[in-house]
C-alpha positions as CSV (number, residue, x, y, z in Angstrom):
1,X,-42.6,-122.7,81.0
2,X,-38.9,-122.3,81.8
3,X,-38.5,-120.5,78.0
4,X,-41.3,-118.6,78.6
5,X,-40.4,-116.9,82.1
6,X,-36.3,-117.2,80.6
7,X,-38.2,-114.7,77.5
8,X,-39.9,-112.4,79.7
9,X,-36.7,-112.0,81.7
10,X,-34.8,-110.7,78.9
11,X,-37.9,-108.5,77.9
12,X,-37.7,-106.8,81.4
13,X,-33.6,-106.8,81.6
14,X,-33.9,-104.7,77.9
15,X,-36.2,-102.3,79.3
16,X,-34.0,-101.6,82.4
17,X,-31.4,-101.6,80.5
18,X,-33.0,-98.9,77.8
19,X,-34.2,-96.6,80.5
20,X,-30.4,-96.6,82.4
21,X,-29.2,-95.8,79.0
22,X,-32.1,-92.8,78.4
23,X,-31.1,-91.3,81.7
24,X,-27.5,-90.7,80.9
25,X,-28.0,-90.2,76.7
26,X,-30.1,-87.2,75.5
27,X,-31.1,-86.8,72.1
28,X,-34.0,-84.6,70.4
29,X,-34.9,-85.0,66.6
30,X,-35.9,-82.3,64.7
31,X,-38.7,-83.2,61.7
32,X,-40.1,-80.4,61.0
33,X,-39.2,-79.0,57.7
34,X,-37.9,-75.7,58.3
35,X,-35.9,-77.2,61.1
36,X,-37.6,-74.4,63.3
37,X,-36.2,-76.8,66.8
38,X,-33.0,-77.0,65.7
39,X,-31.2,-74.2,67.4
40,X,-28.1,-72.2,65.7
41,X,-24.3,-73.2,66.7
42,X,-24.2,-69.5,67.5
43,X,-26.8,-69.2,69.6
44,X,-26.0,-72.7,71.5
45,X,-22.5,-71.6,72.0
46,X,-23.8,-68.8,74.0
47,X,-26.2,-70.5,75.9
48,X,-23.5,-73.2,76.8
49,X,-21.3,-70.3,78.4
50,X,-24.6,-69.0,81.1
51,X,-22.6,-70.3,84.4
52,X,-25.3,-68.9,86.4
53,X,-28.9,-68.8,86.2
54,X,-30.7,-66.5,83.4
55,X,-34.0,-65.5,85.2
56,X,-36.2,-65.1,82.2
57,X,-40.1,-63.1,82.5
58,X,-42.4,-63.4,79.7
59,X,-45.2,-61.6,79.6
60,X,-47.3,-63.4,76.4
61,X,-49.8,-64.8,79.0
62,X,-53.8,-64.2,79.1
63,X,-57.3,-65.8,78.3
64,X,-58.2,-63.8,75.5
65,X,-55.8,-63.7,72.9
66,X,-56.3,-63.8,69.5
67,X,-55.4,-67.3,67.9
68,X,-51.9,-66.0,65.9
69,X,-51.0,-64.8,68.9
70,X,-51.5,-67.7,71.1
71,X,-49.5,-69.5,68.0
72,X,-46.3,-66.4,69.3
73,X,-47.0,-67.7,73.0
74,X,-46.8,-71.4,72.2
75,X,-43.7,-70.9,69.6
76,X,-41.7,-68.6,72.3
77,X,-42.7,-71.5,75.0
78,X,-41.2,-74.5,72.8
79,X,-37.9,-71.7,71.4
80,X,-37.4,-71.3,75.8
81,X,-37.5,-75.3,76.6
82,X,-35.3,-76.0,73.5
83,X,-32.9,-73.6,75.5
84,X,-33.3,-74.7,78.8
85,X,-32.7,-78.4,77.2
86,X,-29.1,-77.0,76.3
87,X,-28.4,-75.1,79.6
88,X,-30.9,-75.8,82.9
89,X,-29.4,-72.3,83.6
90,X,-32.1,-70.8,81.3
91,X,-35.5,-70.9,83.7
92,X,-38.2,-69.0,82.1
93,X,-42.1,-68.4,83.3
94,X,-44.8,-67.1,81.6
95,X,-47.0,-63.5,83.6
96,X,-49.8,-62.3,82.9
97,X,-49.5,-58.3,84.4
98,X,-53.1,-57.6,83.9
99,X,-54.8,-60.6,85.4
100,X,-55.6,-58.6,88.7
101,X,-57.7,-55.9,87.7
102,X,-56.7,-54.4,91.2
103,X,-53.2,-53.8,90.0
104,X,-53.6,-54.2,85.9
105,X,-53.7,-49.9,85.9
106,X,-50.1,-50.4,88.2
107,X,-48.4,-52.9,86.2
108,X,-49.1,-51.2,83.1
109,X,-47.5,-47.7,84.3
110,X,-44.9,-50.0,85.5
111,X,-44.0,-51.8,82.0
112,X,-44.5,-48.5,80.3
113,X,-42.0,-46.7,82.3
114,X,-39.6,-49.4,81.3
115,X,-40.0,-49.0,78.0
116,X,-42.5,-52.4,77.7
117,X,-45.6,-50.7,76.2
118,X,-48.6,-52.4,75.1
119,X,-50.5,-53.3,72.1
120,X,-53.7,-53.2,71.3
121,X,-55.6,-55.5,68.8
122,X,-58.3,-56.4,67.1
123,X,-59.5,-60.0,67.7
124,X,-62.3,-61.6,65.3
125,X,-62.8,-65.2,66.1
126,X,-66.4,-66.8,65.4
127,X,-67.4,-63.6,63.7
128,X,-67.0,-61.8,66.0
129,X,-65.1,-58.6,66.8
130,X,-63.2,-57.7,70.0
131,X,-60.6,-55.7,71.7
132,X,-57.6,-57.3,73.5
133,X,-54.5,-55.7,74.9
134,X,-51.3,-57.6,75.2
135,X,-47.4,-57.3,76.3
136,X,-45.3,-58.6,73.3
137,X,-42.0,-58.5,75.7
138,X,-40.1,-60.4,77.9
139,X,-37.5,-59.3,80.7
140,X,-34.4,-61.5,80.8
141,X,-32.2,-60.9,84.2
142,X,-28.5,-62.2,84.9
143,X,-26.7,-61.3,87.8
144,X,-28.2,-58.6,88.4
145,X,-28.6,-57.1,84.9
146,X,-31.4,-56.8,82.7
147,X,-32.2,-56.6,79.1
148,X,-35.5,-56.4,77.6
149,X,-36.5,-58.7,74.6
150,X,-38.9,-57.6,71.8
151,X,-41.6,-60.5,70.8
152,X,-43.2,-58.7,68.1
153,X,-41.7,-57.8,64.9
154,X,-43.6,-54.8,63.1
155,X,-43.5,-54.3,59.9
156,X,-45.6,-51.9,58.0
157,X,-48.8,-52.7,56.4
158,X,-48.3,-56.6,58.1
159,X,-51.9,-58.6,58.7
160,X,-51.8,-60.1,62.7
161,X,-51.0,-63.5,60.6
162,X,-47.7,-61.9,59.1
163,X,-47.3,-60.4,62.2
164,X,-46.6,-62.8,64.4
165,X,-44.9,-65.3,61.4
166,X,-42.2,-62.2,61.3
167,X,-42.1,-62.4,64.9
168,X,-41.9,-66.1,64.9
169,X,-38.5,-65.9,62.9
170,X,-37.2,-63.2,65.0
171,X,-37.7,-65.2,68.1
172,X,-33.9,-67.0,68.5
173,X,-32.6,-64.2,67.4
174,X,-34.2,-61.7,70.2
175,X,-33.8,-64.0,72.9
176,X,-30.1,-64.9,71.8
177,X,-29.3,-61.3,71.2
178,X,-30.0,-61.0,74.5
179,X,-28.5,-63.1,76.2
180,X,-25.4,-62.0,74.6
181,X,-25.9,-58.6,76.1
182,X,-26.1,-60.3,79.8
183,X,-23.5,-62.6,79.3
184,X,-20.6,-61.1,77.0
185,X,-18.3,-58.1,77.5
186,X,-18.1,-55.2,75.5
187,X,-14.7,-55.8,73.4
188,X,-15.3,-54.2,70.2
189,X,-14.9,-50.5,69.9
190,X,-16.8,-47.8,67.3
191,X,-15.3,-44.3,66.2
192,X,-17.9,-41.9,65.2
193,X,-15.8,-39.4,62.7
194,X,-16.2,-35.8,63.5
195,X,-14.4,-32.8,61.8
196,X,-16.7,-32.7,58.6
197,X,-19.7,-31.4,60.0
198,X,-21.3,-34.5,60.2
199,X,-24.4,-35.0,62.3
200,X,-24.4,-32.9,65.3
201,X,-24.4,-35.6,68.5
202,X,-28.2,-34.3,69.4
203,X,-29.3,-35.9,65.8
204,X,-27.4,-39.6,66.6
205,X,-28.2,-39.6,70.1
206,X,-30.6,-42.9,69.8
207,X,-28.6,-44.7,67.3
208,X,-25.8,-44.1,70.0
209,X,-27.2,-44.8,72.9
210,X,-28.3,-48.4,71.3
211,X,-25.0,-49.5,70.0
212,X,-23.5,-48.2,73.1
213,X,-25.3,-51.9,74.9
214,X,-23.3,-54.1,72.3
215,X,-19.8,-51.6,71.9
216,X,-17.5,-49.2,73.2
217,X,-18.2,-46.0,71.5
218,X,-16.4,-42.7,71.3
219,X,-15.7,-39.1,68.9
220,X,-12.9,-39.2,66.4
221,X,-11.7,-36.5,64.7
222,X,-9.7,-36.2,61.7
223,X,-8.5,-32.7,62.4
224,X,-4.7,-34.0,63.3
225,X,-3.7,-35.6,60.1
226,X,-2.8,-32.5,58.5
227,X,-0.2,-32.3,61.7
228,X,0.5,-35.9,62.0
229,X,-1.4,-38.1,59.8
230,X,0.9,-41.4,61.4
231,X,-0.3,-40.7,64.6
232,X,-4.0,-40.1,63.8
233,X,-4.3,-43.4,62.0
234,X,-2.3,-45.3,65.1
235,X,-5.2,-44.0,67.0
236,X,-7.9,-45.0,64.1
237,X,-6.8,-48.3,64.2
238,X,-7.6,-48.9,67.7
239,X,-11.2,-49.1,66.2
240,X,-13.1,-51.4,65.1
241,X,-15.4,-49.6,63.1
242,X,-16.0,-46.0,61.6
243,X,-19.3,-43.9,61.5
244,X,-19.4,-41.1,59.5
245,X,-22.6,-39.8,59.8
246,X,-23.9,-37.2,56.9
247,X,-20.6,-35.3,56.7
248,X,-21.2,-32.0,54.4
249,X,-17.2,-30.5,54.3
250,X,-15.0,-31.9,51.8
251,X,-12.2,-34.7,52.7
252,X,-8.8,-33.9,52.1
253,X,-6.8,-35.7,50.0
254,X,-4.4,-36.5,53.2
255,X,-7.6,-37.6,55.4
256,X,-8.4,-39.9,52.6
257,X,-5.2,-41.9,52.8
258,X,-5.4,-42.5,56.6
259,X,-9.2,-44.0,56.2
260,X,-8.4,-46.0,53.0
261,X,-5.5,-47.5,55.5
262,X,-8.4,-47.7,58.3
263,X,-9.6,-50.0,55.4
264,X,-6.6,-52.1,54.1
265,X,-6.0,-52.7,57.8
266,X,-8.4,-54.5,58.2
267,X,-11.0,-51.7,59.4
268,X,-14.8,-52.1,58.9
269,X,-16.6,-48.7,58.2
270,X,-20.7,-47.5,58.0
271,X,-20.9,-44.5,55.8
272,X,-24.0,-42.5,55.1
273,X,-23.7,-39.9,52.5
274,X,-26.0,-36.7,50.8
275,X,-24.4,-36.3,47.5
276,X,-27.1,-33.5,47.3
277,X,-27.6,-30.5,49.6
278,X,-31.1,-30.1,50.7
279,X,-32.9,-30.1,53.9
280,X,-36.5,-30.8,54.4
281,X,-36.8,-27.8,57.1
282,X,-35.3,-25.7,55.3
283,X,-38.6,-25.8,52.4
284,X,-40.7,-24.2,55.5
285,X,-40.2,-20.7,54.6
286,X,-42.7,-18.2,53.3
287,X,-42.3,-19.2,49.7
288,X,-42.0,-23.2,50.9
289,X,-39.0,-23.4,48.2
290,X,-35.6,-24.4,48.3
291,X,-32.8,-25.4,45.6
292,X,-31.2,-29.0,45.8
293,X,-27.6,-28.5,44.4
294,X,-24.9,-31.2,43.9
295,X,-22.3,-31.3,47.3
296,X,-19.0,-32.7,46.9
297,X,-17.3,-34.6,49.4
298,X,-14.0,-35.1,47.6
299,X,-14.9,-39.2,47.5
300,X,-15.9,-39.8,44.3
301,X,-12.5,-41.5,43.7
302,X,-12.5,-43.0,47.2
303,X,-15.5,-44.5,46.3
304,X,-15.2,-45.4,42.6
305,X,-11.8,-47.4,43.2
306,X,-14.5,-49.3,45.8
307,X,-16.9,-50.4,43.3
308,X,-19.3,-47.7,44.1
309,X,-20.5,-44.6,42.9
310,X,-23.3,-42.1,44.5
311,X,-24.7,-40.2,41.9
312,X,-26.0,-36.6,42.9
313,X,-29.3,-37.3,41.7
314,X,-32.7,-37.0,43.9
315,X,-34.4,-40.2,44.2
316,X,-38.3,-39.8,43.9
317,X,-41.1,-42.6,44.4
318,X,-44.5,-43.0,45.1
319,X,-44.1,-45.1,47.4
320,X,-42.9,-43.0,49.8
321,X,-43.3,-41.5,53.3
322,X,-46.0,-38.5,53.7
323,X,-45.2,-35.2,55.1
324,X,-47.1,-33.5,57.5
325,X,-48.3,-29.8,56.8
326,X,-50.7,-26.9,57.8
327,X,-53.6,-26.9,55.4
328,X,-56.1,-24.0,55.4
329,X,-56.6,-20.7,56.3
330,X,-55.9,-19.4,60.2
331,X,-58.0,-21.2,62.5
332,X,-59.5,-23.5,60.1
333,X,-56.4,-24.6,59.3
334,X,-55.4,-28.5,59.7
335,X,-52.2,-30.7,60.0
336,X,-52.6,-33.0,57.0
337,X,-50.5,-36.1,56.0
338,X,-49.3,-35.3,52.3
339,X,-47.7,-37.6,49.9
340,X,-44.2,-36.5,49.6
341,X,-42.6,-38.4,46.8
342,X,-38.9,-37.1,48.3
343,X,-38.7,-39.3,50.7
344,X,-38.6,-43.0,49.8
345,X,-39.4,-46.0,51.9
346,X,-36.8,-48.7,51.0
347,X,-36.9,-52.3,51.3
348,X,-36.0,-55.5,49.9
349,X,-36.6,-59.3,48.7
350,X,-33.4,-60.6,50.2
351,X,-33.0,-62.8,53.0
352,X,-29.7,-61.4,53.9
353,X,-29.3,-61.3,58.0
354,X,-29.0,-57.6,57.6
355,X,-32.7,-56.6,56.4
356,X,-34.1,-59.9,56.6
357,X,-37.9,-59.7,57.7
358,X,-37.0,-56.1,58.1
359,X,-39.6,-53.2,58.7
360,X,-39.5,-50.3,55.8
361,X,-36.7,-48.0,55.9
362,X,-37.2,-44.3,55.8
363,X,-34.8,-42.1,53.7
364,X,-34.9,-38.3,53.0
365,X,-33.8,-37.2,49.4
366,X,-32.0,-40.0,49.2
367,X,-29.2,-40.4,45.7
368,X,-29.1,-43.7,43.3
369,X,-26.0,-45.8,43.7
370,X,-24.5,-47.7,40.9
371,X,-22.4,-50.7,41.9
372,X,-19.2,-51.4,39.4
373,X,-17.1,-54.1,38.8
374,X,-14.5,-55.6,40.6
375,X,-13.3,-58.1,42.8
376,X,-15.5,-57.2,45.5
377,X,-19.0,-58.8,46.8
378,X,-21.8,-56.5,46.3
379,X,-24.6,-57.1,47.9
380,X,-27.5,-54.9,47.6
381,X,-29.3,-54.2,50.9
382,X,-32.1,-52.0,50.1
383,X,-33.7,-50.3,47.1
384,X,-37.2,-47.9,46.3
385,X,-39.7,-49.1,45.0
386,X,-40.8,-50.0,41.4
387,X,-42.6,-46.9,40.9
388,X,-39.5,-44.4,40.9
389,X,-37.7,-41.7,38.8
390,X,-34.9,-39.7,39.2
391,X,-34.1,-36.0,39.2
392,X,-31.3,-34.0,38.5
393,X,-29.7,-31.1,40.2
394,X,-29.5,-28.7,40.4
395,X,-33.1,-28.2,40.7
396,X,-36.2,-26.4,43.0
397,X,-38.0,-28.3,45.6
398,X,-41.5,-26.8,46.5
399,X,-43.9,-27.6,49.1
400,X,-46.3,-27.1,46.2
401,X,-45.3,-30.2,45.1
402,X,-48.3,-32.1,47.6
403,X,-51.4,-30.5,45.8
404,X,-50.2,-31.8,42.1
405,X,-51.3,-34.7,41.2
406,X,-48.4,-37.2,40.0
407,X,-48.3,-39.3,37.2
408,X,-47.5,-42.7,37.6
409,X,-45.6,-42.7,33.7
410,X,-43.1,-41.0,34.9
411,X,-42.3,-43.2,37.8
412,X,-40.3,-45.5,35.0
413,X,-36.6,-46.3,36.4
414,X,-37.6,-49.4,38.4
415,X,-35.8,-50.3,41.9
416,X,-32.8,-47.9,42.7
417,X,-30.1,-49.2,44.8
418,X,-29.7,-47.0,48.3
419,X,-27.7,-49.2,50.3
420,X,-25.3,-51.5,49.3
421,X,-22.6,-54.0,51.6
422,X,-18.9,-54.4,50.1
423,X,-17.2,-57.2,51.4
424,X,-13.4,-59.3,50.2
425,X,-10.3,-57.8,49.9
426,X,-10.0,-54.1,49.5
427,X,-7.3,-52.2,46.8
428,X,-6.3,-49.1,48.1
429,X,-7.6,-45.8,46.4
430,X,-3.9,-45.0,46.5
431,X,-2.5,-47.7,44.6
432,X,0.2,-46.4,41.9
433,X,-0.6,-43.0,42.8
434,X,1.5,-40.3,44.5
435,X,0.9,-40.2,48.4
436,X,-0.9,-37.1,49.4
437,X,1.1,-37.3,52.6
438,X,3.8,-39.8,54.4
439,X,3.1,-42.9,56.3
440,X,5.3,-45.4,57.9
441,X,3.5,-48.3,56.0
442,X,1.3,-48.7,53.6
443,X,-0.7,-51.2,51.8
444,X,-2.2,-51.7,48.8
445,X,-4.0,-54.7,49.5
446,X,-6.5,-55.0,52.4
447,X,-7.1,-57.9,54.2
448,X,-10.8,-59.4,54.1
449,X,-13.2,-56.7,55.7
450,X,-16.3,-55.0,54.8
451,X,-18.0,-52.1,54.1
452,X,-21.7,-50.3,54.3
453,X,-22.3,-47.6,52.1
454,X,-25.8,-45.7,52.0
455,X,-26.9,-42.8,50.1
456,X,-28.8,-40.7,52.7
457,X,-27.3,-39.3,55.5
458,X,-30.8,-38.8,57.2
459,X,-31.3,-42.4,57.5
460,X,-29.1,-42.2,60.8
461,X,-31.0,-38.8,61.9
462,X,-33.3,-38.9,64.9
463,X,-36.1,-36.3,65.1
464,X,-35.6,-33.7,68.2
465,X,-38.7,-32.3,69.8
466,X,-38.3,-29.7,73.1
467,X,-34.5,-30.3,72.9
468,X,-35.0,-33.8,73.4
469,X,-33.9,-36.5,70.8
470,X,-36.7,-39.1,69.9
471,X,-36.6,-42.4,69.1
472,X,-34.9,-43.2,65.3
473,X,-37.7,-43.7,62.8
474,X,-40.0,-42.4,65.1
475,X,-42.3,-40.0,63.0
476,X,-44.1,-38.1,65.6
477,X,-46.7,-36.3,63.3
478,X,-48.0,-39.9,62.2
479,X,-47.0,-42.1,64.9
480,X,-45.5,-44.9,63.1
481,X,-41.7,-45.9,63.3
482,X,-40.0,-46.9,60.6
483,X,-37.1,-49.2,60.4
484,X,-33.7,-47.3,60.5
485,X,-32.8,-48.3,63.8
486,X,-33.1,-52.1,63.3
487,X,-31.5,-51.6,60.1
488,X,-28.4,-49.9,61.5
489,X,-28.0,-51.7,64.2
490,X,-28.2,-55.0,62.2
491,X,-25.4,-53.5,59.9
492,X,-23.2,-52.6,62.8
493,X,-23.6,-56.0,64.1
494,X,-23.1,-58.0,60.9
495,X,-20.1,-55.3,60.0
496,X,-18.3,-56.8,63.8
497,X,-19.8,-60.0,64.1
498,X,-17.2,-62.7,64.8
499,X,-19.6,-65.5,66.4
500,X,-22.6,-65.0,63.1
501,X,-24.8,-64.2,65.7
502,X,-26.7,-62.1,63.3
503,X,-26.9,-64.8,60.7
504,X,-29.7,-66.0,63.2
505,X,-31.8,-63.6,60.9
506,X,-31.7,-65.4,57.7
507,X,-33.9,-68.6,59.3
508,X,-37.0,-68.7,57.5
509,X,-39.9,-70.2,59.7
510,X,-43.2,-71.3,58.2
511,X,-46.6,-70.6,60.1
512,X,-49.8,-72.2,58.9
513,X,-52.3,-70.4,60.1
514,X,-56.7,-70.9,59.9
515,X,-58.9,-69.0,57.6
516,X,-60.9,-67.3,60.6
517,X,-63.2,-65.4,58.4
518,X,-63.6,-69.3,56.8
519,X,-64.1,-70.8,59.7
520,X,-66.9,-68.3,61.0
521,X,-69.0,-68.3,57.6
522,X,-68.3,-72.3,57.6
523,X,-68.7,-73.3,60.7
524,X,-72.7,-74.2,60.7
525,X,-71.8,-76.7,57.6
526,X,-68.4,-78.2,59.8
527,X,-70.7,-78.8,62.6
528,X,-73.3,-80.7,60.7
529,X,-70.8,-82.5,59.2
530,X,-68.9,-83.6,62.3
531,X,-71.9,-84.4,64.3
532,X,-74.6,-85.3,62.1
533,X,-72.8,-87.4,59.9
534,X,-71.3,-89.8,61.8
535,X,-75.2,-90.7,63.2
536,X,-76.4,-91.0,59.9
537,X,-73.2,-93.3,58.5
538,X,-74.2,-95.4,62.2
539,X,-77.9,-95.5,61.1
540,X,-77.3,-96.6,57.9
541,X,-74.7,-99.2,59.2
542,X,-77.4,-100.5,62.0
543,X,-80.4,-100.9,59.0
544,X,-77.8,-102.7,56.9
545,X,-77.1,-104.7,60.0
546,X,-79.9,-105.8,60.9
547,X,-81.3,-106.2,57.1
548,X,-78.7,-108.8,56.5
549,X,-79.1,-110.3,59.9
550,X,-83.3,-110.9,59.7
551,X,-82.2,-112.3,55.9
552,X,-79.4,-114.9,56.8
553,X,-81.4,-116.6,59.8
554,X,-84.6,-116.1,57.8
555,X,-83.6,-118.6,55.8
């Protein structure tokens, strides 16, 4: 008896002595494959730094959403108590706006106004077909500021299943992205190059206006160096980061010198080039013709000595964008969305943070790049599609072009590079070369930075409507938005990031998701089998039973 009660004594001393030891040790295992609970050190180290509460709203709540999107709403629940495990700072809650019909027409003029608009979608579940609208958004607040958080990744010709598995893997990265915004000061600063007629400001205002929530941004011109190229690139380096956006005036040799020691200073820079001359508006004239000729920037060499070279050729693809024209006669005449072969919608295969699970990318007479070799890493970020050829210049563009049919056999060269990252040590274009002007120091040899080149300086251009810029990729005629933004943005970020925040964007989540259309034309033959047969198996057991029963005491 004593061993007994001296056993069940220990017993209860263990278990004591385990749940003291729970209280003060805290430890969550991940299982799952794809390690989708096992939060990034980048995004954990910001997390760690909230000293005050993050007040976080999301609005992924309601009866009758679709099944993949209740999957979004349970994922972005688990993502939020995986954070608030880290930090007790992080306090989230889950609204529904339109639950009160008395105030669902309110809140929804509300969250539009801020930029929170719904979505509409189809829902089929059991066969059957319905309409449900949702807000794919959360609103993050930290002393007294506020970011808003996408939940939905779009992407172009996605299924509600891809949908919300793009949005799924997006999820850290949104809400961390965020949080960065509330909780980080601006440090790094952005130069936006003028004095080569780049992109009037009106045309970048979007693409501005968003990188202006991570970075300091502000005009630089070049103009000085042929007065004092020392002091211009004194007041280069104070950047970060160059933009030249779609310059069309030649560089000087001396204005070459002070960027390439932008670059072997350690300076990261975003280019985006037309190594051909042509302009979509400038086909609507009465004979809807125009002449693409070759333009010539002066950086071939600056390039070249890079590894790259932007060849003033017109890229053209069936997959493509369409164009949007006038068809008919006076009144009967129609707006009509035209395939446009000019204007090729880029994407990739790679899983590289930049255009990982990244929406299609819309350029305008966009040029072929060739990457060369040298001790540089080349990474391609986006390319046309299969189906492409290219055209020389110079040569006429007509609006003409939209009534011809076009033959796939001549769509032949296969994927064209468009965008491309350079990243190591830089040589200088100057090396062993005559100094087109004088510098107090220079190098030959950069230290490690990077590099974004892309061969369409339209790919940074936002559409203006009544004076007004609109949103970049924002194709008003059709109402879908492309990806340039995201794409930008995520090469701005990845060109400064210190912390590989944006690396976030390379984790690869798998979603399993049910058959719906399966389980509708199944689900008389599930049923059955999942009620029925269980009886039947029990009768058959209960016969057998009793058969061999009645037999054994028979006897």
């Amino acid at each position: 008896m004593k061993k007994k009660i001296k056993h069940i004594t220990l017993v209860i001393i263990a278990l004591v002595a385990i749940n003291i030891i729970s209280t003060k040790v805290y430890k969550r295992f991940d299982l799952t494959k794809d390690k989708r609970f096992t939060i990034s050190a980048s995004a954990i180290s910001i997390i760690e730094d909230v000293k005050s509460p993050i007040i976080i709203d999301v609005f992924l709540e309601g009866e009758d959403f679709p099944s993949e999107f209740r999957r979004l709403q349970a994922e972005t629940k688990q993502l939020l108590e995986e954070f608030s495990s880290i930090n007790n700072n992080i306090v989230f809650s889950f609204i529904n706006p339109i639950a009160d019909e008395t105030v669902r027409d309110k809140n929804i003029e509300l969250l539009n106004a801020r930029g929170l608009t719904p979505m509409q979608l189809s829902v089929t579940e059991s066969g059957k077909s319905s309409q449900a609208v949702i807000f794919p958004w959360a609103l993050a607040s930290y002393n007294e500021q506020t970011v808003i958080i996408p939940l939905i990744k779009n992407k172009i010709g996605a299924t509600q299943q891809e949908l919300v598995s793009n949005s799924v893997q997006h999820l850290e990265y949104a809400f961390a992205d965020g949080f960065s915004k509330l909780t980080k000061p601006k440090r790094k600063k952005i130069a936006i190059l003028k004095g080569n007629k780049q992109l009037d400001d009106i045309y970048i205002t979007d693409f501005a206006k968003k990188i202006g929530e991570y970075y300091f941004i502000a005009p630089f011109t070049l103009d000085s160096v042929a007065s004092n190229a020392e002091k211009t690139l004194s007041g280069l380096n104070e950047f970060d980061l160059i933009i030249s956006a779609k310059p069309t005036e030649p560089f000087s040799e001396e204005e070459k010198l002070v960027l390439d020691q932008f670059t072997m200073n350690g300076g990261k820079s975003l280019w985006l080039i037309d190594a051909v001359a042509i302009e979509k508006d400038s086909l609507y004239n009465e004979t809807g013709k125009n002449y693409a000729v070759s333009r010539d920037l002066n950086l071939t060499d600056f390039f070249f000595k890079y590894g790259v070279r932007i060849n003033p050729g017109i890229v053209s693809t069936l997959y493509s964008a369409p164009i949007t024209l006038a068809m008919g006669e006076g009144s009967n005449s129609q707006f009509q969305h035209l395939q446009w072969p000019y204007s090729p919608l880029a994407g990739t295969n790679s899983n590289h943070p930049i255009v990982n699970n990244l929406n299609l990318v819309k350029f305008d007479f966009a040029n072929q790049i060739d990457t060369l070799k040298n001790s540089l890493k080349k990474t391609i970020l986006l390319e046309s599609a299969a189906l492409t050829k290219l055209e020389g210049t110079p040569r006429e563009i007509s609006l003409d072009l939209v009534t011809k049919p076009q033959d796939p056999k001549l769509f032949n060269k296969g994927n064209q590079t468009l965008a491309v990252l350079l990243e190591g040590a830089f040589s200088s274009v100057y090396k062993d070369l005559i100094k087109p002007t004088n510098l107090s120091s220079i190098k030959d040899q950069s230290n490690p930075t990077k590099m974004i080149i892309i061969a369409d300086g339209d790919v940074i251009k936002n559409d203006v409507s009544n004076n007004n810029p609109l949103e970049l990729g924002f194709d008003r005629w059709t109402g879908q938005t492309y990806g340039n933004k995201e794409f930008l943005l995520n090469a701005v970020n990845y060109l400064l990031d210190d912390n590989g925040l944006i690396n976030i964007r390379s984790k690869e989540i798998t979603l399993a998701f049910l058959n719906q259309e399966k389980i509708a034309s199944e689900k008389t033959k599930w049923q059955l089998i999942n009620i029925a047969l269980p009886l039947v198996l029990l009768a058959i057991f209960g016969f057998f039973f009793n058969f061999i029963r009645k037999k054994k005491y028979a006897s």
